[in-house]
Legacy VTK file of the C-alpha trace (Angstrom):
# vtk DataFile Version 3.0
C-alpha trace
ASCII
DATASET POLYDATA
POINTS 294 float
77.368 136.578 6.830
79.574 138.487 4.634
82.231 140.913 5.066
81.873 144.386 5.169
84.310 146.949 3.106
86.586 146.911 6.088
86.763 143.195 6.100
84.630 142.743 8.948
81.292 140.880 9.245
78.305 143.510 8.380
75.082 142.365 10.008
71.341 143.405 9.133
68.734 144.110 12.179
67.684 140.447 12.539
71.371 139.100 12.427
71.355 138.830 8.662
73.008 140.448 5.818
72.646 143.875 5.109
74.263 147.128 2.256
77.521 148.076 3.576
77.374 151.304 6.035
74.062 150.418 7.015
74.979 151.208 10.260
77.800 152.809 12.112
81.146 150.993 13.240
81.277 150.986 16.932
84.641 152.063 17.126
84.146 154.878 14.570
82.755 158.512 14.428
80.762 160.044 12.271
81.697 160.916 8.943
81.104 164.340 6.825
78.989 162.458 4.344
76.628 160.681 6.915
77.930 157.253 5.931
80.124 155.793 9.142
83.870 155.653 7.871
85.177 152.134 7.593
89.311 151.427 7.398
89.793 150.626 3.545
90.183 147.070 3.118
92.369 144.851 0.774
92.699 145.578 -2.704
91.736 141.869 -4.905
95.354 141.720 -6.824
97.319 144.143 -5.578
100.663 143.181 -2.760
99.775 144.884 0.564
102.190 147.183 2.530
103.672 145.624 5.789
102.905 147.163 8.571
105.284 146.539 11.870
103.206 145.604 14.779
102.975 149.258 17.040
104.846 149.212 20.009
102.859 149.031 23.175
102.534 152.233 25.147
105.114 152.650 27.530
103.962 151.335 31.026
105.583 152.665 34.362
108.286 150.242 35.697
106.039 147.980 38.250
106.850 145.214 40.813
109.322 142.393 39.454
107.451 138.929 39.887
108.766 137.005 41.996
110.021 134.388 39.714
111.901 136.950 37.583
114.883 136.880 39.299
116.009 134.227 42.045
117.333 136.160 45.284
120.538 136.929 45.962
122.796 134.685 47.675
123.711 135.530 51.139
127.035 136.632 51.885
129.960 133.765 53.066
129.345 133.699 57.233
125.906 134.104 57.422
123.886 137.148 58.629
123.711 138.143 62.073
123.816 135.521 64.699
120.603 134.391 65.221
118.614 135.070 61.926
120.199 132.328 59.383
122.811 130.140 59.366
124.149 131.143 56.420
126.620 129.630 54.297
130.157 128.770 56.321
133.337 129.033 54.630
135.178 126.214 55.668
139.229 126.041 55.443
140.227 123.218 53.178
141.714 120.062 55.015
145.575 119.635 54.644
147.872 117.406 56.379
148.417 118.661 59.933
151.935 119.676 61.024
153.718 119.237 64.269
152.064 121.655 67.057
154.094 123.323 69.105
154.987 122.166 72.717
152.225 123.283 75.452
153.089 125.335 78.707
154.961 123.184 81.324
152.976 121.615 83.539
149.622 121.461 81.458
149.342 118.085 79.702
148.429 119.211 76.442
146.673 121.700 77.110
144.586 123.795 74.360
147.307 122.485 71.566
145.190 121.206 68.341
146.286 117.538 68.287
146.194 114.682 65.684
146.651 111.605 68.128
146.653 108.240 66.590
145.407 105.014 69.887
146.672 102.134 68.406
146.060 98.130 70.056
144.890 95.052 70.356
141.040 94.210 70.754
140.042 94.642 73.758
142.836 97.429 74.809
140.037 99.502 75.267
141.274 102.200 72.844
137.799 103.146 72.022
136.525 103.905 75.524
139.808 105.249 76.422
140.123 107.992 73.182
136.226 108.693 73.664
137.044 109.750 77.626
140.155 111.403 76.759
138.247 113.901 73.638
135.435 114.345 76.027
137.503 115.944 79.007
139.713 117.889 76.932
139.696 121.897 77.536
139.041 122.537 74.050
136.860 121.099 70.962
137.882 117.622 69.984
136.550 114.826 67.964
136.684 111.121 68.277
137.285 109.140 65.237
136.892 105.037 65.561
138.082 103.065 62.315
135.538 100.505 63.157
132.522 102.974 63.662
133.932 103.829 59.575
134.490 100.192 58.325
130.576 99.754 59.400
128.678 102.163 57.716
128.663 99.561 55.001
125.491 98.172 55.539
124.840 95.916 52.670
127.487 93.933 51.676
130.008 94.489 54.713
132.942 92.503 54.695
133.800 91.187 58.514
137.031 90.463 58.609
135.942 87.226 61.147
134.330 85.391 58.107
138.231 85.437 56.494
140.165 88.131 55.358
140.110 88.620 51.689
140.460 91.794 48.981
136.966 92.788 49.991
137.395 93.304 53.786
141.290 94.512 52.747
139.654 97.169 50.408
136.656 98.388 52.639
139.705 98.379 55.306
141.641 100.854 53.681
138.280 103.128 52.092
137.451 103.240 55.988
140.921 104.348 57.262
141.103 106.939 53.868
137.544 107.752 55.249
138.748 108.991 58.685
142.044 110.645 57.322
139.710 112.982 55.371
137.570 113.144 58.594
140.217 114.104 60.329
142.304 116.826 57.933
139.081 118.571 57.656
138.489 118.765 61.446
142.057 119.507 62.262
141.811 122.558 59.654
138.582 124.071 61.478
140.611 124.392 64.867
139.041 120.961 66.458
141.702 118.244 67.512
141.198 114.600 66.695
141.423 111.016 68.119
141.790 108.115 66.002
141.967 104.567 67.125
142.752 101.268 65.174
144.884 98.428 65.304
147.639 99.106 63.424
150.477 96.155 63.091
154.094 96.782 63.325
154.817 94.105 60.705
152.700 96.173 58.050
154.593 99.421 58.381
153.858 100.959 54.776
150.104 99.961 55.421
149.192 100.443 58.930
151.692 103.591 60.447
152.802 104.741 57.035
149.383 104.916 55.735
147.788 106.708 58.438
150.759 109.123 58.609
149.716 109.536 54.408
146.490 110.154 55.343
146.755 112.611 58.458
149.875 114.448 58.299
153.471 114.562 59.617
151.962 115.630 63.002
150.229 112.603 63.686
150.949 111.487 67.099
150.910 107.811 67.585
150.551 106.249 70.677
150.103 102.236 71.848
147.813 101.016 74.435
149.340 97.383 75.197
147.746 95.821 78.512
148.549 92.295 79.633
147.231 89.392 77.759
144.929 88.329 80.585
143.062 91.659 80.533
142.522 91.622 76.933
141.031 88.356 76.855
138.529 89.463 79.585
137.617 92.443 78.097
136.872 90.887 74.416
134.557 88.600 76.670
132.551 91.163 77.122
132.269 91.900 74.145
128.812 91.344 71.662
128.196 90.992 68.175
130.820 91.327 65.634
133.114 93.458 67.686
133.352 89.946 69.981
136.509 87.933 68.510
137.570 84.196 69.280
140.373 83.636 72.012
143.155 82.476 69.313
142.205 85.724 67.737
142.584 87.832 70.225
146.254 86.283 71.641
147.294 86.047 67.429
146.712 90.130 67.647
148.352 91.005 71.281
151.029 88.830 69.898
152.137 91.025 67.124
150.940 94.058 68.935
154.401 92.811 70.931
156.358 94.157 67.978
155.672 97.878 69.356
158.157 97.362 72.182
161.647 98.916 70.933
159.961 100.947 67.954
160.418 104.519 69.356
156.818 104.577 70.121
155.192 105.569 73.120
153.378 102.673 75.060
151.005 102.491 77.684
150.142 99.222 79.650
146.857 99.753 81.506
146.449 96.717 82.423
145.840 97.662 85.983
144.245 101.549 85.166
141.053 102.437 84.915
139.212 104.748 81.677
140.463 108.323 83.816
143.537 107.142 85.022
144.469 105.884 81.365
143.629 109.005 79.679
145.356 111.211 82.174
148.376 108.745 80.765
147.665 109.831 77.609
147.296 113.553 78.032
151.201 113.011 79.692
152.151 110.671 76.968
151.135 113.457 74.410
152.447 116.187 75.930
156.038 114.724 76.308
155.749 113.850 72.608
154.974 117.743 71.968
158.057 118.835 74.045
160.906 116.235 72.539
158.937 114.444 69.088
160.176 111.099 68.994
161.421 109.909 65.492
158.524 107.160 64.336
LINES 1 295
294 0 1 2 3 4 5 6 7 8 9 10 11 12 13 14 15 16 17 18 19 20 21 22 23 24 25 26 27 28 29 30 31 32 33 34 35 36 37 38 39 40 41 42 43 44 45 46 47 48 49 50 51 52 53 54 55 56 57 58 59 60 61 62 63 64 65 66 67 68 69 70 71 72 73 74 75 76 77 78 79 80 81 82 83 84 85 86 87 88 89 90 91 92 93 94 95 96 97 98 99 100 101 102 103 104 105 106 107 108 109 110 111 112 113 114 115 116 117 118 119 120 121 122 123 124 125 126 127 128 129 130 131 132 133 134 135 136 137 138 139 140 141 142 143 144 145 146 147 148 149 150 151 152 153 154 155 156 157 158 159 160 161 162 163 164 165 166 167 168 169 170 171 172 173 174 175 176 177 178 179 180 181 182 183 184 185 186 187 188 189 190 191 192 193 194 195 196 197 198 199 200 201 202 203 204 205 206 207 208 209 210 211 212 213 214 215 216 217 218 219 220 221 222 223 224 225 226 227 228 229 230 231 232 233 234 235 236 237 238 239 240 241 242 243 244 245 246 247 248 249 250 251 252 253 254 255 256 257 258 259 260 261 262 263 264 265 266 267 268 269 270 271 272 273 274 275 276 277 278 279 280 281 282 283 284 285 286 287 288 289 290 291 292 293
């Protein structure tokens, strides 16, 4: 096979060569002379022209693929209620202020709160800020430091196999933790309950850095039952959250330093989970009427 004038392969009727024209180019007409015009080809020794590649007819606009262009974002707040949850703009957390004193007679009432349940194992802070943010007339989170401390999984540091700079460092990451926790559910409208055992011989580290953390409105409060009833209550106690007896009288020892510190203290030694909180919601709303200077 050879090519033709045009440059394309010329074929004879059993598949070999054949003279040039000897039969018509299937794209062309025919020619005055008979003989089937060809396009000229290229000239041996001579520079050809450059010819721009034609542009492709123009095509009516069709339908974009669908990887073209991504979709467009929906708007901040979502679409209507019950189609998509959209995308909710949150407020950004910031250290909560002082709230202003609720309606007489009304505990605290709806007033967004930053409350801060501070004592000794086995006080029963937990249950007792749990019930209380439970029962309350509007939305209200509980936030225990311990829950915090153990999300560390691997490599916790328990503070019962000696304190050192690890358990002191996960410590304070925890109680940062919560503070965030707690800015960024105070600045969506939803109070919040801490609890922790905070020691009044450690004021920069245990008040002062919670007060860092939260806000000026933080409203501290110390549950402080009898000795006896905190021993009997960490006996019931399980796992880690279980401490030793000298442990437990070392803490409700220095707990004692709360007594004459302006704070507001609540022995419930003989009170129940309801009648304890109902002391709280009083506690709290007192504080909100006259703030005491802690």
């Amino acid at each position: 096979m050879y090519p033709g004038p045009g440059g394309y392969p010329a074929s004879g009727p059993h598949g070999g060569a054949g003279p040039a024209g000897s039969g018509p180019h299937p794209a062309a007409g025919p020619h005055p002379g008979g003989v089937a015009h060809q396009p000229p080809g290229p000239v041996p020794g001579r520079p050809q022209p450059h010819h721009a590649p034609a542009a492709p007819p123009h095509q009516p606009p069709g339908p974009v693929p669908q990887h073209a262009a991504p979709p467009p974002a929906p708007p901040l707040g979502g679409g209507p209620r019950g189609e998509s949850t959209g995308h909710i703009q949150l407020p950004p957390g910031g250290p909560v202020p002082v709230p202003p004193p609720p309606p007489a007679d009304s505990g605290t009432g709806t007033a967004t709160l930053a409350v801060l349940l501070i004592g000794p194992a086995g006080a029963g802070k937990t249950t007792v800020a749990r019930h209380w943010a439970r029962n309350r007339p509007v939305s209200t989170a509980h936030i225990s430091l311990d829950d915090v401390r153990e999300w560390v999984c691997s490599g916790f540091a328990d503070p019962q196999d000696g304190w050192n700079d690890h358990s002191e460092a996960q410590y304070r990451l925890a109680r940062r933790t919560c503070g965030f926790a707690a800015r960024n559910f105070l600045a969506n409208g939803i109070s919040c309950i801490l609890d922790d055992a905070v020691f009044p011989d450690r004021p920069v580290v245990g008040l002062g850095g919670w007060k860092r953390h939260v806000g000026p409105g933080l409203l501290p409060v110390v549950l402080l039952p009898g000795l006896e009833v905190v021993l009997e209550r960490n006996a019931e106690r399980s796992g880690n959250r279980r401490l030793s007896d000298e442990e437990v009288a070392g803490i409700h020892g220095r707990m004692a330093g709360w007594y004459g510190s302006g704070l507001p203290i609540i022995d419930n030694s003989k009170y129940d989970v309801e009648t304890t909180a109902r002391a709280l919601d009083d506690v709290l709303a007192r504080a909100l009427k006259s703030p005491p200077n802690w």
